[in-house]
C-alpha positions in Angstrom: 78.3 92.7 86.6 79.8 93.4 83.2 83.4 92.8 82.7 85.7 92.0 79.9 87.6 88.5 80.2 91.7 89.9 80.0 94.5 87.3 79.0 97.8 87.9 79.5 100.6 86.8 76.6 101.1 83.4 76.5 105.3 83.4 77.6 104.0 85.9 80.5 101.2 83.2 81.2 103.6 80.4 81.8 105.7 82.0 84.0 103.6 83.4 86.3 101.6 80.0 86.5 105.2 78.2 87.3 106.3 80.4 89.5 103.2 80.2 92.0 102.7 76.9 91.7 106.3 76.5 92.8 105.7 78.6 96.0 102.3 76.6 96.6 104.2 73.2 95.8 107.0 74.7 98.5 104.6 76.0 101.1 102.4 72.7 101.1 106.0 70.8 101.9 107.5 70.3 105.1 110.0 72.9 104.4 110.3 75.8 106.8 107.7 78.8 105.7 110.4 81.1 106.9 112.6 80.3 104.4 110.0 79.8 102.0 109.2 83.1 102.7 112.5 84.8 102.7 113.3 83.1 99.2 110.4 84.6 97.6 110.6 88.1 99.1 114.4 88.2 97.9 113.7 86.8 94.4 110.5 89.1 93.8 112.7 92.3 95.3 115.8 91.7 93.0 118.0 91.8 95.8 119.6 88.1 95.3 122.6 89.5 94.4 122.8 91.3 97.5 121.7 88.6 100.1 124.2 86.6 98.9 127.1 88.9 98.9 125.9 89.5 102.5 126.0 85.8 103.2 129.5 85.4 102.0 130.5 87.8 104.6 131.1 90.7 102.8 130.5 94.5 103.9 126.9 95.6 103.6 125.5 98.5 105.1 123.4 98.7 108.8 120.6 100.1 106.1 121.4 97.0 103.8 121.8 94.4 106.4 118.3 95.5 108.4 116.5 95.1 104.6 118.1 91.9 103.6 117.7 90.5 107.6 113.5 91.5 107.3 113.4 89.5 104.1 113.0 86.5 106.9 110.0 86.8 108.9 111.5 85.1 111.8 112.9 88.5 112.3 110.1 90.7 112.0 107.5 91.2 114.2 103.8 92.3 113.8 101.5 94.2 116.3 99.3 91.2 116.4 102.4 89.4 118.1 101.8 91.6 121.5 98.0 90.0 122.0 98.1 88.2 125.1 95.1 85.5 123.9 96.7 84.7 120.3 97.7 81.0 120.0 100.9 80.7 119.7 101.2 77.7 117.3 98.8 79.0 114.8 100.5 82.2 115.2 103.7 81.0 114.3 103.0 79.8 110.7 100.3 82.5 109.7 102.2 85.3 110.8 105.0 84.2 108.3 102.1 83.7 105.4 100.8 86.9 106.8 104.6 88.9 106.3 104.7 87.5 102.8 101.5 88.9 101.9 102.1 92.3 102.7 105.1 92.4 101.4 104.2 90.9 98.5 101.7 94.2 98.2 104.5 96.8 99.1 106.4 95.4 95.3 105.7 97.1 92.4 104.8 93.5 91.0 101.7 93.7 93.1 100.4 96.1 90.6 100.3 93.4 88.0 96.5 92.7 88.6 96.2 89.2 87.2 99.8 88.1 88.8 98.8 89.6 92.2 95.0 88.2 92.6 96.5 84.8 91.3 99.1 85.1 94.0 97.3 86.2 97.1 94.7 83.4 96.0 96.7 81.0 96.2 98.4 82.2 99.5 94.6 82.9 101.1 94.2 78.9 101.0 97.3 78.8 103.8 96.8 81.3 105.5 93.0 81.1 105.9 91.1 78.6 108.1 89.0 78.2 104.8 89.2 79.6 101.5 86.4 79.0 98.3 87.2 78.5 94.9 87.6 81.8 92.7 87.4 84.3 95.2 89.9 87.8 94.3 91.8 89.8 96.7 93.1 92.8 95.6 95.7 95.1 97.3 96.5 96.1 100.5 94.0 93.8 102.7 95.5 93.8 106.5 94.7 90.7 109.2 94.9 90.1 112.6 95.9 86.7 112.0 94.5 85.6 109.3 94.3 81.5 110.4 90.8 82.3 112.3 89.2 83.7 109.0 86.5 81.4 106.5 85.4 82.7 103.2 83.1 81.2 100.8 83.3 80.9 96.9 83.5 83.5 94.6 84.0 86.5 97.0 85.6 89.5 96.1 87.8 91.5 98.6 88.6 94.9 97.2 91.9 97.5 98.3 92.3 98.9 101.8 90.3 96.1 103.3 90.5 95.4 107.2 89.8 92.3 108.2 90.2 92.1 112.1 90.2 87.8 113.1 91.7 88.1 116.3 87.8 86.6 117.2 86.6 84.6 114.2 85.5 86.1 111.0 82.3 83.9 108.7 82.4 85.3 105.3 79.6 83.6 102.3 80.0 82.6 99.1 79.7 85.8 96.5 80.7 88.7 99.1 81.6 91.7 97.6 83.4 93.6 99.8 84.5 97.6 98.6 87.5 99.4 99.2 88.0 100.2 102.1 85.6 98.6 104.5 86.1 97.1 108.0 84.9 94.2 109.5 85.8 93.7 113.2 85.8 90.5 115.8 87.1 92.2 118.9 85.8 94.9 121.0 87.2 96.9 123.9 85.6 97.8 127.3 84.5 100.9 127.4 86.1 101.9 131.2 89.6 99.6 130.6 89.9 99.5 127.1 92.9 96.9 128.3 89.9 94.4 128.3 89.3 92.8 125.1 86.5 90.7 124.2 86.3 88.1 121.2 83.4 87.7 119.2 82.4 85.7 115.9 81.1 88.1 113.4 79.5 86.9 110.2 79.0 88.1 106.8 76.3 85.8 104.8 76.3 84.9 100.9 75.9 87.8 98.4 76.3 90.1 100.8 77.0 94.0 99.5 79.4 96.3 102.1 79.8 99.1 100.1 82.6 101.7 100.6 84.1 102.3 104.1 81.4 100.4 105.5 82.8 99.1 109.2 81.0 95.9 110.8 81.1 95.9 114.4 82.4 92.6 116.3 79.5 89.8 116.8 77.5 91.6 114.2 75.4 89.5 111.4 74.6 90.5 108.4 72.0 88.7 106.5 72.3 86.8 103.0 71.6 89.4 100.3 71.3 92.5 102.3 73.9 95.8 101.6 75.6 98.0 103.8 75.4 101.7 102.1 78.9 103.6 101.7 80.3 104.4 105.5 77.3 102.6 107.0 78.3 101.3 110.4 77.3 98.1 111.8 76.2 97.9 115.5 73.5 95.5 115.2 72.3 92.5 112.6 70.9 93.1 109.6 68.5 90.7 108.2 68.5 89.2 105.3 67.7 90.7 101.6 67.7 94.8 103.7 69.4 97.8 102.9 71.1 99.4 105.3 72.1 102.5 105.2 73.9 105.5 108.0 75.8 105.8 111.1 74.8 103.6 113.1 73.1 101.4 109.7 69.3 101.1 109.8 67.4 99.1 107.1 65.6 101.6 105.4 64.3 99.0 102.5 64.0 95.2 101.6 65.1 94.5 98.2 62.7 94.9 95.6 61.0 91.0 95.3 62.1 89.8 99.0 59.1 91.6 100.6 57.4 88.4 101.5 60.3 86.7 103.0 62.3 89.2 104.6 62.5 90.2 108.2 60.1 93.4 108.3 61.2 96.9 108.6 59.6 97.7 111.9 61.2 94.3 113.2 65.1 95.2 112.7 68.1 96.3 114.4 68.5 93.7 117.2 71.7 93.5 119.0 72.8 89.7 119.1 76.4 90.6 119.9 76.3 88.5 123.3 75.5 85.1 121.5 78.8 85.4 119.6 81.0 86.2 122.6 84.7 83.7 122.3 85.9 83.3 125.5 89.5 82.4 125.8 91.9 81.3 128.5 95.5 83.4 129.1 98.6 81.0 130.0 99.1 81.4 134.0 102.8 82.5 133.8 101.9 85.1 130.9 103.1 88.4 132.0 100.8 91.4 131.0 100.8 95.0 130.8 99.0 98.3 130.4 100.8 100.0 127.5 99.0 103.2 128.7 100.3 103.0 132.4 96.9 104.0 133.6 95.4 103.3 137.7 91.9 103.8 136.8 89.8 104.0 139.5 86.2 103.1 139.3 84.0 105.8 141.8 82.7 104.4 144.8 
């Protein structure tokens, strides 16, 4: 791919490479992420002066006090927080690495390309089970969790990205991954969508998914092959295809991969069942059905 190498000025340089090395330095410490968290969000939003007015007791608003209170994540919540399989002490430190990063992405800082892909990289190694060297996330990427996610070197991760970990997401080294795609790891039942299922889906090296492509949960697709623009997974791909349509069929193997490749005729097996996670719920948990449904299955 062509692109021009972009430098920013030198002063402009400095700072931003203090400045997140500080917050790495500070999240890598036993010091409590939410107030890691809350320090940052206040300093980046230019509300420090207000915080600490608040602090000292003075009047602020109900409008001011709810914005300076969700500065902490400790007093947020996200809808991840109602799943009733999560674990809890992973959940506790990634969902406040998870609050800073969308909030980082709702500043107008987050438009400062180099600050922001510098930034989330750095935060991706804390919040992610696994994270490569030199891989770029750009805005407004959503998780489940974010702890049960590995990606490889050098993978890109472009805006409006879902990626759903609530199973376990694989990601390869040099992924590129277009605006807007989704790649799932849970599915529902299809008579109680109340039932959820876990699965491991994986995404191998130098994979292509092109715009809104959506992966289904426990789907592979092969090193080298592409998903065309809105393709949806149901099934593997094999390596070095091209899959293209709703559902994605390989329509052709990459010009030189002939001989190695899975053949045509051969694809679009369903492997989803190898890849189930099953997972245990705490005895005393208390559940729910947020539709308030008594479906009855016909005799």
């Amino acid at each position: 791919m062509t692109k021009r190498y972009v430098s920013l000025p030198e002063e402009a340089e400095a700072g931003m490479r203090e400045f997140i090395d500080e917050v790495d330095r500070r999240l890598s410490s036993d010091e409590d992420t939410c107030s890691v968290v809350e320090d940052v969000l206040i300093d980046l939003s230019g509300d420090r002066e207000a915080y600490e007015r608040w602090q000292r007791g003075e009047s602020v608003s109900a409008a001011e006090r709810v914005r300076l209170q969700s500065y902490d994540p400790c007093n947020t919540t996200l809808e991840s927080e109602y799943y009733a399989e999560k674990d809890e002490e992973q959940f506790r430190r990634s969902k406040h690495l998870q609050w800073l990063w969308r909030q980082f992405d709702s500043l107008p800082i987050a438009d400062n390309v180099e600050f922001a892909l510098r930034f989330r990289r750095m935060l991706a190694d804390h919040l992610f089970e696994e994270c490569g060297d030199d891989c770029r996330f750009f805005k407004g990427i959503s998780f489940t969790y974010g702890h049960n996610i590995t990606i490889g070197d050098n993978t890109v991760v472009h805006d409006d990205v879902h990626l759903d970990d609530r199973g376990k997401l694989t990601i390869g080294d040099r992924v590129s991954i277009s605006d807007g795609v989704h790649i799932y790891s849970h599915d529902h039942d299809v008579v109680d969508q109340t039932e959820v299922r876990n699965y491991h889906t994986i995404v191998e090296d130098d994979v292509r998914l092109t715009y809104d492509a959506m992966v289904r949960a426990g789907c592979k697709v092969g090193e080298n092959a592409i998903v065309g623009a809105r393709g949806i997974v149901q099934h593997d791909i094999p390596a070095h295809h091209i899959a293209l349509g709703m559902p994605a069929k390989s329509v052709k193997i990459k010009p030189g991969w002939e001989d190695v490749a899975t053949p045509i005729d051969d694809a679009g097996t369903n492997r989803q069942e190898e890849r189930h996670l099953e997972y245990d719920l705490p005895d005393d948990l208390v559940v729910f059905d947020e539709f308030q449904r008594d479906i009855q299955r016909p005799e």
